[in-house]
N, C-alpha and C positions, 0 to 999 in steps of 0.2 A: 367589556360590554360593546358591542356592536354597533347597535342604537335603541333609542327610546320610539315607543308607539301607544298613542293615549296614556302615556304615564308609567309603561310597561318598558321594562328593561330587557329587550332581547339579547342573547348572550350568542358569543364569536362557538363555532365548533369544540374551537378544543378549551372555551373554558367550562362548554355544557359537558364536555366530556370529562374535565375534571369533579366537576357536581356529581355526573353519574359514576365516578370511580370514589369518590372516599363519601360519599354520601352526607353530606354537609346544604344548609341553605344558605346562597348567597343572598347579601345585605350588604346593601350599596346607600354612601350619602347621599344628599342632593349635589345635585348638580353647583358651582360655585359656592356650597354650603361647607367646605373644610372642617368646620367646630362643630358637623355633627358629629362627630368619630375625634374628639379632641385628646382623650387619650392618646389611640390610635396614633393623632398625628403627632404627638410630644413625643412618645417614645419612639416615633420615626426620626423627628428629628434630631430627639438624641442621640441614637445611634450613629446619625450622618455626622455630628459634629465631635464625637466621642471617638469613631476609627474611622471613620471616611475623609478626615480633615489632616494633612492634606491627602490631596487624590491620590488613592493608594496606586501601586506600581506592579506587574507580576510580567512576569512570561505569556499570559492569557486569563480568559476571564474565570477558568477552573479554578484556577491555581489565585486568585484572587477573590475568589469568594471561599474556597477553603479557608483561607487565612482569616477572613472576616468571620467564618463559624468558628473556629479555633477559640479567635480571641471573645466573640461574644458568650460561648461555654466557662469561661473561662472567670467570664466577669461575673455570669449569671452564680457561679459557686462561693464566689466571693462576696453577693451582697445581699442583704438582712431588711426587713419589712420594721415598722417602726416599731413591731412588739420585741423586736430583737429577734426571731426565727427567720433562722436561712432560707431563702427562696427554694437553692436543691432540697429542703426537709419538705415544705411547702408544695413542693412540686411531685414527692413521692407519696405523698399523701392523696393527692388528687387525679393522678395518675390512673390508681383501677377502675376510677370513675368513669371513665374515659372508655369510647367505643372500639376496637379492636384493627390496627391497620388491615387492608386486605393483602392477601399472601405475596402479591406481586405490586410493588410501585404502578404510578401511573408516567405512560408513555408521554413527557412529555414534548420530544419532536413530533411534528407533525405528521402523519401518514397521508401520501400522494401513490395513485396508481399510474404508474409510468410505462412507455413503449420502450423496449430494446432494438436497437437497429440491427441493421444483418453487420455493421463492424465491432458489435457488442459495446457501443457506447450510446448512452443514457443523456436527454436534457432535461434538467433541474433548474428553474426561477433562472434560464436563459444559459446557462452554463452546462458545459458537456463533462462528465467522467466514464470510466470504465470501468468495465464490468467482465467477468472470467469468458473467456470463447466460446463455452457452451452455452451461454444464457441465448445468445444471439438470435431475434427476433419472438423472443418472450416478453411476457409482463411480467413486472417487477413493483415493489413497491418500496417508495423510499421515505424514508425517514428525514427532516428537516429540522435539522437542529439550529442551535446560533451558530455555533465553530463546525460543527459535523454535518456530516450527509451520511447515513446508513439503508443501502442496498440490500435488500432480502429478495431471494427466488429460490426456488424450492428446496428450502431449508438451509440455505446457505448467506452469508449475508457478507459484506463488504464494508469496509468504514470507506472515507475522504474526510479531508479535510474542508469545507466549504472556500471556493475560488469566485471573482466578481464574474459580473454579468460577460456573455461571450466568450469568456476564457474556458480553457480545457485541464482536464485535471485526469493524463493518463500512468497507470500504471499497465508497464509492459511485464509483469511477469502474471499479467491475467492473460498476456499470449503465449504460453510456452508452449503448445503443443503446436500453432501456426508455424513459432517463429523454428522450430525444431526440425522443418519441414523446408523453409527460405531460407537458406544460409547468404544469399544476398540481400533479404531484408532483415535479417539478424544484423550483420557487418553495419547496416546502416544506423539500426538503435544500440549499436554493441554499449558507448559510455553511457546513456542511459538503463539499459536492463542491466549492465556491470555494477552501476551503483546502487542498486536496488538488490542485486545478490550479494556484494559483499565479498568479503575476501573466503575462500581460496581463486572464487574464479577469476576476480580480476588478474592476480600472479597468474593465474592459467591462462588468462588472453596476452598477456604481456611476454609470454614465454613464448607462446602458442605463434603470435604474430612476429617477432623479431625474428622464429626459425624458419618459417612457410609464408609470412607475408599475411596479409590479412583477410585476404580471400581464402585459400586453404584453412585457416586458424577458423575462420564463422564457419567451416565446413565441418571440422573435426568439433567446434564445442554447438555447433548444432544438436549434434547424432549425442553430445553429452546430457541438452537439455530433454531430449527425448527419454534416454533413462530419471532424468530429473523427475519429471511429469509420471514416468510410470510406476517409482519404485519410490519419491517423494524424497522430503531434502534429508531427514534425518538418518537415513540410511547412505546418500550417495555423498553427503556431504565429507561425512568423517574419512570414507574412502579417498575422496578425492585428496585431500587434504592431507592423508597416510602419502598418496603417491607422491606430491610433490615434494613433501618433507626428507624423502630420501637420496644419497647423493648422486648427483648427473654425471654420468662419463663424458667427459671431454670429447669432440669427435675427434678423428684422427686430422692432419695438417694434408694442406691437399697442395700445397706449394712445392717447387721444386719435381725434381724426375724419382722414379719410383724406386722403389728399392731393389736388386736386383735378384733371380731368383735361382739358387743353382741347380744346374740341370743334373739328374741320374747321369752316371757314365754310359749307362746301357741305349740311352735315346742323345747320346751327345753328335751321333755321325750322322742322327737324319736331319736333313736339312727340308723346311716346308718352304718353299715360294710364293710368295704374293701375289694374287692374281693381276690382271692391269686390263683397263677398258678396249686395251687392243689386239687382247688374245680374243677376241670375240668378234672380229672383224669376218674371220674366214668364216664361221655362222653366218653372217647377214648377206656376203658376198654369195655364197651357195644356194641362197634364199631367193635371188634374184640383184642383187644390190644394195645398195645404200639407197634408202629414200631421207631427203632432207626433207 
């Protein structure tokens, strides 16, 4: 609820837009009035006190309300009304009664129309993320969840994870066709777009830059991300990944003097002479002289 005007309960966007998606009327207590909904609020409570006590623990809050549906399904099959019938018999009985979900859930992140800048990165409630290179100075609209941020532009759509205020939240392999093109601003994000591909490329940068250095190596897995980008990963991957699995010839020892090469007998009496910078004198002299 938003707020109250003459006694009237104006409602937030998107909980009017839940009303308008499952079609239901909201009914709201009074204000400081708890025990009007005292059911309501007992079986709130005991739920809190029943798996919420103590504060439950997870990875994130998905994964923490899963387990909180899990176990309340759970309890709900297990308990009996005081005529002795299970809730789930109770519950399959009342069921047809009941008006029909609509085909599609309702969206509950928020939807915001957003500006794309010309570096294809996006501000969300103060915070920057990215977005693929084409979007770049389109409208987009983003989705605002509690953990998520979901990006949509013409039929395409993004996740992030939600970052605090001022912070950035880039993925570089929304630059591949740029970065395929800069093999000096490649070289620069090389560890981060490395660990965002994954292996084989990374053995392919660590190979690539121990034999050419690391300038050559962004040059040569540039022109790789470029087929990346055109032929997509499920094709260029497994290639890639064939070639490196196969085994490396040693290069040959470059230490020491060369091996030596025997001459045909039929070319063994010509002898060639090396030239030297002073058989070229009587040229310059005939020319006029030496100018220093």
């Amino acid at each position: 609820m938003r707020k109250i005007i003459e006694g009237q309960r104006q409602l937030t966007k998107r909980f009017a837009a839940l009303v308008s998606h499952y079609l239901f009327e909201p009914c709201f207590a009074r204000v400081g009035e708890g025990h009007d909904k005292g059911g309501v609020e007992s079986r709130g409570k005991a739920i809190r006190l029943q798996h919420l006590a103590p504060v439950p623990r997870g990875d994130n809050l998905s994964a923490i309300a899963q387990n909180l549906v899990t176990e309340l399904e759970q309890a709900f099959t297990e308990r009996s009304n005081l005529e002795g019938r299970r809730l789930s018999e109770l519950w399959d009985e009342e069921r047809p009664q009941l008006m029909a979900l609509p085909p599609t859930p309702f969206e509950v992140s928020e939807p915001v129309t957003v500006e794309i800048s010309s570096r294809a990165l996006v501000r969300v409630e103060g915070a920057w993320y990215s977005t693929p290179s084409h979007w770049a100075r389109l409208r987009a609209t983003a989705y605002i969840g509690v953990e998520q941020i979901r990006l949509a532009c013409m039929d395409e759509s993004v996740i992030h994870p939600r970052v605090g205020f001022g912070r950035r939240r880039v993925v570089y392999r929304h630059y591949l066709p740029e970065l395929a093109r800069k093999p000096q601003a490649l070289r620069q994000v090389a560890p981060e777009l490395l660990a965002e591909l994954g292996e084989p490329w990374n053995g392919l940068w660590q190979l690539l830059a121990a034999a050419h250095g690391q300038l050559e190596a962004a040059r040569v897995l540039a022109k790789l991300l470029g087929a990346l980008e055109k032929h997509g990963e499920a094709r260029v991957q497994p290639v890639l990944a064939a070639a490196l699995a196969q085994p490396r010839v040693a290069p040959p020892p470059t230490t020491g003097p060369p091996a030596a090469i025997t001459v045909p007998e039929a070319l063994a009496e010509f002898v060639i002479e090396a030239a030297k910078a002073t058989d070229y004198d009587h040229l310059l002299l005939a020319a006029g002289g030496v100018h220093e």
